[in-house]
C-alpha positions as CSV (number, residue, x, y, z in Angstrom):
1,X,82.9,-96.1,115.7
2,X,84.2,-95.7,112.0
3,X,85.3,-92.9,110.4
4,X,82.1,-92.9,107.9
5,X,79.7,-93.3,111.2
6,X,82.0,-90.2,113.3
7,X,81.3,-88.3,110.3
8,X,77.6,-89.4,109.7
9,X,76.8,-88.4,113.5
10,X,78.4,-84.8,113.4
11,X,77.2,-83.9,110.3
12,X,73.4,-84.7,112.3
13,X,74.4,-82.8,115.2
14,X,73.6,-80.0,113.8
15,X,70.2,-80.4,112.7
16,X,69.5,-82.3,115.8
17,X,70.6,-79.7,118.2
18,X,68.7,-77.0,115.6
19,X,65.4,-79.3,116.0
20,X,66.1,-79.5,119.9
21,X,66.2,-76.1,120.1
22,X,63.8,-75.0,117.9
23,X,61.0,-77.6,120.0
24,X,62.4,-76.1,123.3
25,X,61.5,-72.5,121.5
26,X,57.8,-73.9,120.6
27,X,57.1,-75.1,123.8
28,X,57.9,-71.8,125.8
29,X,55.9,-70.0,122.7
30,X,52.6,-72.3,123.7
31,X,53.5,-71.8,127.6
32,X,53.6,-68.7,127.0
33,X,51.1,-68.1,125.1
34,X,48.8,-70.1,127.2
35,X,49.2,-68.0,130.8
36,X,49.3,-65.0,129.1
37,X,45.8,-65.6,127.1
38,X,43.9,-63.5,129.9
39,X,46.5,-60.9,130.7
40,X,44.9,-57.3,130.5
41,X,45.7,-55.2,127.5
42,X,46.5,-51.6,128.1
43,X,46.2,-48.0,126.1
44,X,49.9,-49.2,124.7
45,X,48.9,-52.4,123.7
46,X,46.3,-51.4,121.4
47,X,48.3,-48.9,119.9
48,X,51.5,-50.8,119.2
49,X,50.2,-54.6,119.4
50,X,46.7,-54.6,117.8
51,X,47.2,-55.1,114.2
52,X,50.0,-57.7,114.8
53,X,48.8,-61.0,113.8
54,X,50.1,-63.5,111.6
55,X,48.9,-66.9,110.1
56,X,50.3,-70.6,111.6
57,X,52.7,-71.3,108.3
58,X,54.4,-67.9,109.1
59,X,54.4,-68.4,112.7
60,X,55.8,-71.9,112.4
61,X,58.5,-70.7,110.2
62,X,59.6,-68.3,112.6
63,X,59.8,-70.7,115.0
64,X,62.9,-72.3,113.1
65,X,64.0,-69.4,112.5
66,X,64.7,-68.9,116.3
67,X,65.9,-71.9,117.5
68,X,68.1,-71.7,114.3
69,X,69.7,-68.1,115.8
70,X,69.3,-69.6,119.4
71,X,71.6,-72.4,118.3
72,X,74.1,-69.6,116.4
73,X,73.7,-67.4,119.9
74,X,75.2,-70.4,122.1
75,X,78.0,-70.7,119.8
76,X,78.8,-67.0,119.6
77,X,78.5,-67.1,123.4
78,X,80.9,-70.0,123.4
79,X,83.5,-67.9,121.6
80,X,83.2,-64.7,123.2
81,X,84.2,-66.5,126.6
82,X,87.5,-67.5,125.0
83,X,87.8,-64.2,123.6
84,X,87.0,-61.9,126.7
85,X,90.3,-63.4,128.5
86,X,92.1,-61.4,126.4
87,X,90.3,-58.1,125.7
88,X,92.0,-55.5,123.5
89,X,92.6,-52.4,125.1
90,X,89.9,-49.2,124.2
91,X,91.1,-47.2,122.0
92,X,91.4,-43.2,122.6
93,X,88.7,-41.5,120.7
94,X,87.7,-38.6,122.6
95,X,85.7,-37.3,119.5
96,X,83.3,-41.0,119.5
97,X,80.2,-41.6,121.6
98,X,81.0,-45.5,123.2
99,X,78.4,-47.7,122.7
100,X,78.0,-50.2,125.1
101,X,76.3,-53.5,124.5
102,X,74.7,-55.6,126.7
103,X,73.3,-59.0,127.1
104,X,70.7,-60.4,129.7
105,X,69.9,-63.4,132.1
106,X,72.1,-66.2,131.5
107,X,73.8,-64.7,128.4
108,X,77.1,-63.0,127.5
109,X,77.4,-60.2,125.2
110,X,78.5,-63.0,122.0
111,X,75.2,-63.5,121.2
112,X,75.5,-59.6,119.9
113,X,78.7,-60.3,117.7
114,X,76.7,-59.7,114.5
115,X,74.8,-56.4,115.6
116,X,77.8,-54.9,117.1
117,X,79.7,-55.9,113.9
118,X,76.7,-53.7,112.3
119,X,77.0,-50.5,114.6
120,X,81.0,-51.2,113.9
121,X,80.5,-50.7,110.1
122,X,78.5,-47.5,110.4
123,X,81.4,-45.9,112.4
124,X,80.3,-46.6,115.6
125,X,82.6,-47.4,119.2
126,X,81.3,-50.4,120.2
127,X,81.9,-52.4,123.4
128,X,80.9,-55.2,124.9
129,X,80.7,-55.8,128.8
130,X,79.2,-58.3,131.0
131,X,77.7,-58.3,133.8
132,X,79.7,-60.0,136.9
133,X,76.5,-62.4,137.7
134,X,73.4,-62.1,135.6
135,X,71.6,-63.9,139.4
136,X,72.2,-60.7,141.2
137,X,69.8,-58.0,141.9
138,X,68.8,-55.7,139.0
139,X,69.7,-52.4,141.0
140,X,73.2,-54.3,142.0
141,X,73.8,-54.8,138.7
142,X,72.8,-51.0,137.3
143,X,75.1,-49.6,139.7
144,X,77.8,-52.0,138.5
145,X,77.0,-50.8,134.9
146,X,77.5,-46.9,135.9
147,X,80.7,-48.2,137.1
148,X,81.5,-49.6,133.7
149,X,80.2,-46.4,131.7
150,X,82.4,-44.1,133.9
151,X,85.3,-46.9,132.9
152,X,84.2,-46.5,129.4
153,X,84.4,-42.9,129.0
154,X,88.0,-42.6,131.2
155,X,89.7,-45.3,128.6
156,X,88.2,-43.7,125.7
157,X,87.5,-39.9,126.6
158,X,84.2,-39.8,126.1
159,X,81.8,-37.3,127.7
160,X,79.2,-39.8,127.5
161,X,78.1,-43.0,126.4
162,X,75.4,-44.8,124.7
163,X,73.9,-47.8,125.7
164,X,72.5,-50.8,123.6
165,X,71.1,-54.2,125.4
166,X,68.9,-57.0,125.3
167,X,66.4,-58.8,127.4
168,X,67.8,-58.4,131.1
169,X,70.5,-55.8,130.3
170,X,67.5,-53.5,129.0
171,X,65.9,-53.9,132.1
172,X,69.5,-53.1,133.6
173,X,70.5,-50.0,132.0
174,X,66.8,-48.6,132.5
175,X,67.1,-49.2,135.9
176,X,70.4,-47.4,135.6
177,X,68.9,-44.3,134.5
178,X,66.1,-44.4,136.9
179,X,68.5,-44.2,139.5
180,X,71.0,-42.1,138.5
181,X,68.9,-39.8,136.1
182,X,72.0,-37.5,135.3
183,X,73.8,-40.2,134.8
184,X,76.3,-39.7,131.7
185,X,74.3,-42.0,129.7
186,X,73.1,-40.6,126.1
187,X,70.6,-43.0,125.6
188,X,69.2,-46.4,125.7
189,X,68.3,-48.5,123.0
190,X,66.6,-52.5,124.5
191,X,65.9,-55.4,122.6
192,X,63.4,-58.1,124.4
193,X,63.7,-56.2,127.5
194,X,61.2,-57.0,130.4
195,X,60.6,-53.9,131.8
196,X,56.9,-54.7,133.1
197,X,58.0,-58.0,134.4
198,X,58.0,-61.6,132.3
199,X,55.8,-64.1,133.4
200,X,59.0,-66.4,132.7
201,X,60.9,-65.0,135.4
202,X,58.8,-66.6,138.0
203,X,61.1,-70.1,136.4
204,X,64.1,-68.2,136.8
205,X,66.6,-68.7,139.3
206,X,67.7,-65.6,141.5
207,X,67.1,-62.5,143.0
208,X,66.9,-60.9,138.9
209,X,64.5,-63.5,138.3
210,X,62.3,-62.6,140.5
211,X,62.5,-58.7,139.8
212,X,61.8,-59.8,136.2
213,X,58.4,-61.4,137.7
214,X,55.2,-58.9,137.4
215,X,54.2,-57.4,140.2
216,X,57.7,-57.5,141.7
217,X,58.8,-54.7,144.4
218,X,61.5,-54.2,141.3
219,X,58.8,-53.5,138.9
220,X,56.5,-51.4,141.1
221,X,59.7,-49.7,142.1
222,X,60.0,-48.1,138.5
223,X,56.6,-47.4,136.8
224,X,56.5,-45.5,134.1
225,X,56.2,-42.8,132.7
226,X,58.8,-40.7,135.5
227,X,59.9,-37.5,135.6
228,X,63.4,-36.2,135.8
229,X,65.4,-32.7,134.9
230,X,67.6,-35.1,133.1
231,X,65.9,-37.9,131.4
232,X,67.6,-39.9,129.2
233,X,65.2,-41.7,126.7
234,X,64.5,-45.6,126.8
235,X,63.7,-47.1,123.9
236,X,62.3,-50.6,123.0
237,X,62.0,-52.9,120.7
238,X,60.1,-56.5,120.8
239,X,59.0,-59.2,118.4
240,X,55.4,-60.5,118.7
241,X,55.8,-64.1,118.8
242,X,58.2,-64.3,122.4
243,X,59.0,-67.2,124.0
244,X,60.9,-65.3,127.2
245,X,58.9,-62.1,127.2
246,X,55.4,-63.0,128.5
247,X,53.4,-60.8,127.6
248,X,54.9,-59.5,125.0
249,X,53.7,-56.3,125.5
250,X,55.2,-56.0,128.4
251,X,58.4,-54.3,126.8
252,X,56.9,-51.4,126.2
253,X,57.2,-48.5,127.8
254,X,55.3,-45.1,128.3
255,X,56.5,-41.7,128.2
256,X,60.2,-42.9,128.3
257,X,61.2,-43.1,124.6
258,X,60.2,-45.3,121.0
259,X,58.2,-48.4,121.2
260,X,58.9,-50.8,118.1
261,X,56.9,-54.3,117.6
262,X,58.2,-56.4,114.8
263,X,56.2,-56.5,111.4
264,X,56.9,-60.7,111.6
265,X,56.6,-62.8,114.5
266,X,60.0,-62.7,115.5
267,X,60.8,-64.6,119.3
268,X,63.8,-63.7,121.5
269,X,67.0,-64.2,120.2
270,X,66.4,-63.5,116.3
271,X,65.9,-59.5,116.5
272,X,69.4,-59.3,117.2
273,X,70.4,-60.8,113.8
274,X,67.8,-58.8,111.9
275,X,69.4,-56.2,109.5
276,X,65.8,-54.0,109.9
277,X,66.4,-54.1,113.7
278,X,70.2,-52.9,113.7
279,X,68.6,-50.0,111.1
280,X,66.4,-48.7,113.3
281,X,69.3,-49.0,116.6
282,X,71.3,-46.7,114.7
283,X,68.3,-44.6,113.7
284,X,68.2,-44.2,117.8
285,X,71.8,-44.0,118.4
286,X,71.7,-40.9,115.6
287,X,68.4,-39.3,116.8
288,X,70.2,-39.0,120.8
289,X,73.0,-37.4,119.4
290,X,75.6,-40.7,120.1
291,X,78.8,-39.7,117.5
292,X,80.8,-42.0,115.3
293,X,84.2,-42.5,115.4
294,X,86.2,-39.8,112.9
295,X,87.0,-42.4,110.5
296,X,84.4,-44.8,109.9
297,X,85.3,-48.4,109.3
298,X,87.9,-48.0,112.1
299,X,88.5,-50.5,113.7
300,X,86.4,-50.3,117.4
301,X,87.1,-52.2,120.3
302,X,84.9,-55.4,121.7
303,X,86.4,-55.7,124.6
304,X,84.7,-57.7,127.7
């Protein structure tokens, strides 16, 4: 191959793994969208979901506009696995609230490089953490994220810690605070978070697949609303147009905290490069009391 053909082929790469991706994206919208055209609407539904409608231009749009983040998320992921062999240590900073951030099936925390850079510039601790096997149990893995919070707060000081996540670490650090309602845990903020089951988990591969499936003994396990002398408030997030959260709807949640559905049909992956979205995280993070570090701007630690 000459040097004018190398170059010819990786400056297409690009736009052919974005058009891969973005088709992938389209196809789980329709299969979505397809088995989830009779699924019962509830009271939260019409509240939150009713008016949310957009026309096909808009909706096609968006679709490149996911698989072009999808394809950005695989390379962030691709770097934070380099970077997480050497993690810099947590700083000290008794006076800041940690915030944790998680990712969810299949994913690293990378993919949230450019929110946590966000929650970084308005002062905030941030950390990343993974979890040891996104195939185990959800409950395995909560209790394995308590273990990381208590971690958290010893390096740093903290009394408490805050906890931001997306798709499967959502359903994770709910879980977490459904079984350890006391837990030190200030509040929990989920992006694309399945926590009434995904009709997409029944393709996964796992025992968390399978607790992600509706109707699971996971998901009957922890209805909602609950009841607890300590409840710390779930919040969620969602975009309209998903091609992993089927139904949609499905992320929210009753009684528990803040329900959010995108204005623009936003899939998986792209509310966690949306500006609007990171607004309204920190709105969350203020509103539970989570602090900032003393001096804003300081460096924070992303440690994995």
């Amino acid at each position: 191959m000459t040097p004018v053909e190398m170059a010819l082929v990786l400056g297409l790469l690009p736009f052919v793994t974005l058009g891969l991706v973005s088709g992938g994206v389209g196809a789980l919208c329709l299969y979505a969208g397809w088995v989830g055209r009779h699924d019962l609407r509830d009271a939260l539904h019409a509240r939150h979901c009713a008016d949310r409608r957009a026309g096909l231009l808009a909706r096609a749009l968006w679709l490149v506009i996911e698989g072009f983040w999808q394809t950005i998320a695989f390379v962030l992921q691709g770097v934070h696995m380099v970077r997480r062999r050497l993690p810099p240590p947590l700083p000290r900073a008794p006076e800041a609230t940690p915030v944790i951030l998680l990712a969810g099936y299949m994913e690293n925390s990378g993919q949230m490089y450019v929110l946590g850079a966000r929650l970084r510039r308005a002062g905030f601790l941030v950390v990343h953490r993974d979890v040891p096997s996104t195939f185990r149990p959800i409950a395995d893995n909560a209790r394995w994220l308590l273990g990381e919070v208590e971690a958290v707060r010893r390096a740093t000081g903290a009394d408490t810690a805050a906890i931001v996540a997306h798709s499967m670490g959502g359903v994770i650090g709910r879980t977490l605070v459904h079984l350890e309602p006391c837990a030190p845990v200030s509040v929990v903020v989920t992006i694309a978070s399945p926590h009434r089951g995904t009709r997409m988990g029944r393709l996964g591969l796992g025992p968390s697949a399978r607790d992600m499936s509706p109707g699971s003994p996971h998901c009957a396990r922890f209805p909602t609303p609950r009841a607890s002398a300590c409840q710390v408030p779930v919040h969620s997030i969602v975009g309209f147009q998903e091609d992993i959260v089927s139904p949609y709807w499905s992320s929210l949640l009753e009684g528990e905290g803040d329900n959010v559905v995108l204005d623009v049909p936003a899939g998986h992956v792209a509310p966690l490069f949306m500006p609007s979205v990171a607004a309204q995280v920190v709105r969350w993070l203020e509103a539970a009391g989570v602090r900032r570090r003393a001096q804003a701007g300081a460096p924070a630690a992303a440690a994995a």
